[in-house]
C-alpha positions, 0 to 999 in steps of 0.5 A: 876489855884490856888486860888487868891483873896477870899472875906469873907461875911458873905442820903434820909429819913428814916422810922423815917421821911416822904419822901421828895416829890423830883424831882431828878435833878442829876444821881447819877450814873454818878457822882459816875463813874465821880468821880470814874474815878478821882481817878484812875487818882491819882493826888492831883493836882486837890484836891486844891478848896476842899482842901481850903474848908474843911481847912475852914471848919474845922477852923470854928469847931476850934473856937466851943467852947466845954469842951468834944468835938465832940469825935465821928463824921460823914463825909458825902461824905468824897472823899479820906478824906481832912476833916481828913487831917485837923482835925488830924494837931493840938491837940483839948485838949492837948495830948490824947483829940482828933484832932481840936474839939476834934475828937477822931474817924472820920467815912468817909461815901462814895458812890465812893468806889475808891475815898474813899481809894484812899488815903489809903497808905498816911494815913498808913504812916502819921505821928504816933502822928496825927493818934493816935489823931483821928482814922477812920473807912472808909464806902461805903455807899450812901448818899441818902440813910438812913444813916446806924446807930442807932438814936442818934449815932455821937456828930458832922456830917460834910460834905464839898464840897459834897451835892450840888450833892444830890437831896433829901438834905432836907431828908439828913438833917432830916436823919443827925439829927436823928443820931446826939445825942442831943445838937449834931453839924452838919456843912457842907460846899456846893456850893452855887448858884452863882458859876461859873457863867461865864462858865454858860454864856458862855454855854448858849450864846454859844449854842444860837448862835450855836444849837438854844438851850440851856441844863444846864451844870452847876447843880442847886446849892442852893441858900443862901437864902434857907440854913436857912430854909432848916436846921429849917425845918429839926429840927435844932436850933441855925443855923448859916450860911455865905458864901465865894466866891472864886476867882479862876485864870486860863490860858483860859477857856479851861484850866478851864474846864479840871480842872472841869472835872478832879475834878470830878466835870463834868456836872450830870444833868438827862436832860443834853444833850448826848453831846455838838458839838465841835463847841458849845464848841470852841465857849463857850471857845472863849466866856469865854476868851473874857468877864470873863479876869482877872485884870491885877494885879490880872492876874500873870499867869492866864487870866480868872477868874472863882467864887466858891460861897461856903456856910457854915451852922452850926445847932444844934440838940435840947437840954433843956441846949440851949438858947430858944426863949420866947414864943409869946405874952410874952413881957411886953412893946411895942417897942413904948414906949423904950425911947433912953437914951441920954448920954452926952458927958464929 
């Protein structure tokens, strides 16, 4: 399946931080041993959704507009590196100034220590002038745990296509911006709460049907509506966020299934089921090939369709140089009494 039509519309706490309260929802060891297993694999055939999501992301710090740069960032669940690949393409400030924003020196953070290097050999024989435009330093380390460096360590921490398999997100994010300097960037890119909706439908009307029951195949994501919140809350400023949903095609939902598993992105929920019968799964498939067809123009070689909703987030750690709110109570006149200005026309 490849991508088709997409439609823009707009590692736990540290002794510095009060521990999050959190349910865990995710075994994280089995995530780290699905992921694992995609990368004994070795096929980038599988990589194009989180290709597409980090060319993205890294397209969004390209348009930060920033005299210095980031020169010294952090990537939170970095895979084998589809960050790095993007950020090393072009120059950030002509020669010597670093790749797209500026990055000078990229430090992959990663739990899955086969998946980190499995792209060690390509990124020997890359090309000499990207890698003297950014340097890396690969670390296995768990995201959930305190992030091991100083306060105050990276200008920019980014993460693409890798949180939505966290339990405790609001105690990453407090842990991000304790290592973030001031006027420090985090950006992130994460699956959103409306993705695959269609494969979720199909499993639960399924198992109905069949079991008398239904488990959760697909983890619960985020939702759009809290991204805000979460980053005020972990003490971030000027937030932005947006959100792409991203269409993609395939032959049935078989098909769509196999390339979830090889992802890496298989179902990790702690109260999953231990397996689902053959019969629940034809009968999700059939059930996804009947109600989630692509249009016909739209269709080429592929018959279902299945959506990634994909959030993007932009916070800042605080600095006295960045603009601020007036305090409450401060203004001089009601809303009221702004009269409209009439402008006639010439």
């Amino acid at each position: 399946g490849g991508l088709s039509n997409n439609n823009l519309k707009y590692l736990s706490s540290s002794s510095e931080t009060e521990p999050s309260n959190t349910t865990l929802a995710f075994d994280r060891s089995l995530k780290k041993l699905q992921r694992s297993n995609t990368s004994n694999l070795y096929n980038k055939e599988y990589d194009y959704i989180k290709e597409e999501v980090a060319s993205r992301l890294v397209d969004r710090l390209d348009d930060i507009i920033r005299d210095e740069g980031f020169s010294l960032a952090l990537d939170i669940g970095s895979g084998p590196g589809h960050l790095y690949r993007e950020i090393v393409k072009d120059d950030g400030f002509g020669e010597g100034g670093g790749g797209i924003g500026g990055v000078k020196k990229l430090v992959m953070l990663d739990s899955c220590e086969d998946l980190l290097n499995r792209d060690n050999e390509e990124h020997e024989n890359m090309d000499d002038v990207m890698k003297k435009r950014c340097g890396t330093y690969k670390l296995v380390g768990d995201e959930e745990g305190p992030l091991p460096f100083p306060a105050g360590t990276f200008d920019l921490v980014m993460s693409s296509s890798s949180m939505h398999w966290v339990n405790d997100l609001p105690g990453l994010w407090k842990e991000v911006r304790r290592v973030l300097k001031p006027d420090g960037c985090f950006m992130f890119a994460m699956v959103g709460g409306a993705t695959l909706n269609e494969l979720r439908s199909s499993l639960v009307l399924a198992e109905m049907e069949r079991d008398g029951g239904v488990s959760p195949h697909v983890g619960p994501f985020v939702d759009f509506s809290d991204v805000g919140s979460l980053l005020t809350n972990a003490g971030f400023d000027l937030t932005t966020i947006d959100i792409d949903t991203i269409r993609l095609g395939f032959p049935n939902g078989m098909v769509a299934m196999e390339h979830l598993q090889r992802m890496g992105e298989s179902n990790a929920c702690l109260n999953r089921r231990p397996s689902m019968s053959s019969d629940s799964f034809l009968s999700a498939a059939c059930i996804y090939d009947g109600m989630y067809q692509l249009d016909e123009q739209d269709s080429e070689d592929s018959d279902v369709e299945a959506t990634v909703q994909v959030i993007y987030g932009i916070g800042w750690s605080p600095h006295d140089s960045q603009q601020k709110p007036k305090e409450r109570g401060s203004a001089t006149q009601k809303i009221g009494e702004v009269k409209a200005v009439q402008h006639k026309r010439l």
